[in-house]
C-alpha positions in Angstrom: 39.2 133.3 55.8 42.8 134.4 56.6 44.4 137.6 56.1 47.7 138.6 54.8 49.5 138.1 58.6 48.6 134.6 58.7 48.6 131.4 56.5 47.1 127.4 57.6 49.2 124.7 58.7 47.2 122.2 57.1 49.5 119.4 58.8 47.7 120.5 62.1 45.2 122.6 60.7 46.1 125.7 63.2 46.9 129.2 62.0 50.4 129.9 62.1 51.1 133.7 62.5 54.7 134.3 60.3 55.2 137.4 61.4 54.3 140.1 64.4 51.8 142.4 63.7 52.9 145.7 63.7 53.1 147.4 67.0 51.5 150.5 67.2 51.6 152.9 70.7 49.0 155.2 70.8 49.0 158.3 73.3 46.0 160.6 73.8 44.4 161.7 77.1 40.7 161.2 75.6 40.0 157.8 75.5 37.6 158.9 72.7 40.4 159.4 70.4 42.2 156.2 71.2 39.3 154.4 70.7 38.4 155.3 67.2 42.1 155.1 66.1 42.6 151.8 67.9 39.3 150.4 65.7 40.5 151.8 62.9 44.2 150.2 63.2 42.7 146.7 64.3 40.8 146.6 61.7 43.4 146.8 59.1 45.7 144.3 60.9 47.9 146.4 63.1 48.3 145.4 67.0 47.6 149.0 68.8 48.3 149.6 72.7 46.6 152.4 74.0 48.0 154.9 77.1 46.2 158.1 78.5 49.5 159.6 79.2 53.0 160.8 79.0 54.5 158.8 81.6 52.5 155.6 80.6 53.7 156.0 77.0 57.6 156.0 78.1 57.1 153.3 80.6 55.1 150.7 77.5 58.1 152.0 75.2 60.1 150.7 77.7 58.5 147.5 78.7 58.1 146.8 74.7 59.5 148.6 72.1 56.6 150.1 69.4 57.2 150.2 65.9 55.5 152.9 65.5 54.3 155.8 68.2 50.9 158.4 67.6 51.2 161.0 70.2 48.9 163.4 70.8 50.9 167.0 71.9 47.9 168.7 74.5 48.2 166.2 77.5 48.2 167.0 81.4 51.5 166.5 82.8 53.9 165.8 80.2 52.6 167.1 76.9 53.6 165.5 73.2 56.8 167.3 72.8 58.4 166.0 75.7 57.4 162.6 75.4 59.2 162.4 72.0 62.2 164.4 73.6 62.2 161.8 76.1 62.3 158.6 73.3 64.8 160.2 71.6 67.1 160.1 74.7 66.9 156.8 75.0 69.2 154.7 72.7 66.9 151.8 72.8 63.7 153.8 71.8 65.6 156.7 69.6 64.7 155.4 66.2 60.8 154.8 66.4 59.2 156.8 64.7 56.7 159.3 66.2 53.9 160.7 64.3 52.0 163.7 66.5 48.0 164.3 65.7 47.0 167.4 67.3 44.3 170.3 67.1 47.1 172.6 67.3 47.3 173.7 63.6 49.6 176.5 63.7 52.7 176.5 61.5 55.2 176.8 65.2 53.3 173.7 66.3 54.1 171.7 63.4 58.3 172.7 63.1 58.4 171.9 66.7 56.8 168.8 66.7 59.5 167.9 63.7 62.6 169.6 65.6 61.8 167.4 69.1 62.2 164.2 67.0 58.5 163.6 65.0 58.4 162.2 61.7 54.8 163.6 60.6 52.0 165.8 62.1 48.1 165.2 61.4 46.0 167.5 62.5 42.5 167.3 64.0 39.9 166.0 63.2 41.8 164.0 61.0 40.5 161.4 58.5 40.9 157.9 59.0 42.5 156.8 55.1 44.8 159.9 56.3 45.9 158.2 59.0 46.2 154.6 57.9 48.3 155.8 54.3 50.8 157.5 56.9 50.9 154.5 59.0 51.6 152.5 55.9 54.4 154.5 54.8 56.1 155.1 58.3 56.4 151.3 59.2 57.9 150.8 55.7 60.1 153.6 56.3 60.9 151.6 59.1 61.6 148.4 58.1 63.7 149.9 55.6 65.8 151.4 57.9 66.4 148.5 59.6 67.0 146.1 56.8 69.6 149.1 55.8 71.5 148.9 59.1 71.6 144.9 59.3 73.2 145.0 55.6 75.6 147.4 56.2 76.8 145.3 59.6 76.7 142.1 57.2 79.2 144.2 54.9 81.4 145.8 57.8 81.5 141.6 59.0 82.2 140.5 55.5 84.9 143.5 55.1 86.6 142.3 58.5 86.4 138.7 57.3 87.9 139.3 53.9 90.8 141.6 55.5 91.3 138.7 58.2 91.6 136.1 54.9 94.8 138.3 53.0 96.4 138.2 56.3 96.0 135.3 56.6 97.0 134.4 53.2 100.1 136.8 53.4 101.3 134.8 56.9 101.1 131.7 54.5 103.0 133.4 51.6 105.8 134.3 53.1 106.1 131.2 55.0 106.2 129.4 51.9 108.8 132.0 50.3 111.0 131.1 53.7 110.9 127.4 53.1 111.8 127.8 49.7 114.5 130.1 50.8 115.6 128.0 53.3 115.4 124.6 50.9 117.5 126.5 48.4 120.1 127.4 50.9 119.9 123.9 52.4 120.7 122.7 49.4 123.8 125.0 48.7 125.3 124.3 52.0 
């Protein structure tokens, strides 16, 4: 039986994989809580990398770039907040999304999760279809976005091309209009 990431090559009867499975990074200092949101993310076809820490998440950011990060704010060392200050410095890492889960549930939590660079906040204990529908919607978001910025540099290209072709097509004009001038004043001379 196959899922929606991969179809049969029936001319060698191996499974091809089309695309990347979403790549999830998930930071938490209880291995608890990256267990149960790594089995729930496997299980619904998403490739999740699990890291007990701060430092550890930057460092797998680095080494592979997530498409999507769940950071947990409470963590020894380098807490939540300045994880995602830290990815948003970076121009390589700025525009993955980062979704905090925390217990903190207090309205100050939330708005500074969102002004440090998050794109969502789910609090714990936090429900599994919760998790998976924001998920969804984040990596869309995503993918979006990028689609977005690889149009608009095949218009900018297509905008430089097309400027390149009328002067281009000028240069010719006038060269024409000269040898006509100068054929016509050939001819008078």
């Amino acid at each position: 039986m196959m899922d929606g990431h991969q179809m049969e090559n029936t001319s060698e009867n191996k499974l091809v994989d089309p695309k990347p499975l979403p790549n999830i990074l998930l930071v938490d200092d209880k291995p608890a809580n990256l267990m149960l949101l790594e089995k729930m993310l496997t299980a619904r076809g998403y490739k999740a990398r699990l890291v007990l820490s701060g430092k550890l998440a930057l460092e797998a950011a680095r080494d592979e770039a997530p498409d999507l990060v769940i950071l947990d704010i409470n963590m020894p060392e380098m807490n939540g907040y300045e994880v995602c200050e830290k990815l948003k410095s970076e121009d390589k890492l700025k525009d993955i999304p980062v979704v905090f889960v925390s217990a903190l549930d207090e309205t100050t939590d939330k708005v500074k999760a969102f002004r440090v660079g998050g794109v969502d906040y789910i609090t714990k204990p936090f429900q599994l279809e919760e998790v998976e529908a924001r998920v969804q919607m984040h990596l869309k978001l995503r993918r979006l976005h990028i689609e977005m910025e690889m149009q608009n540099r095949d218009i900018i290209a297509r905008k430089r091309e097309e400027a390149n072709l009328r002067r281009m097509a000028t240069v010719v004009r006038d060269s024409n209009d000269a040898i006509t001038i100068q054929r016509s004043l050939g001819s008078h001379l």
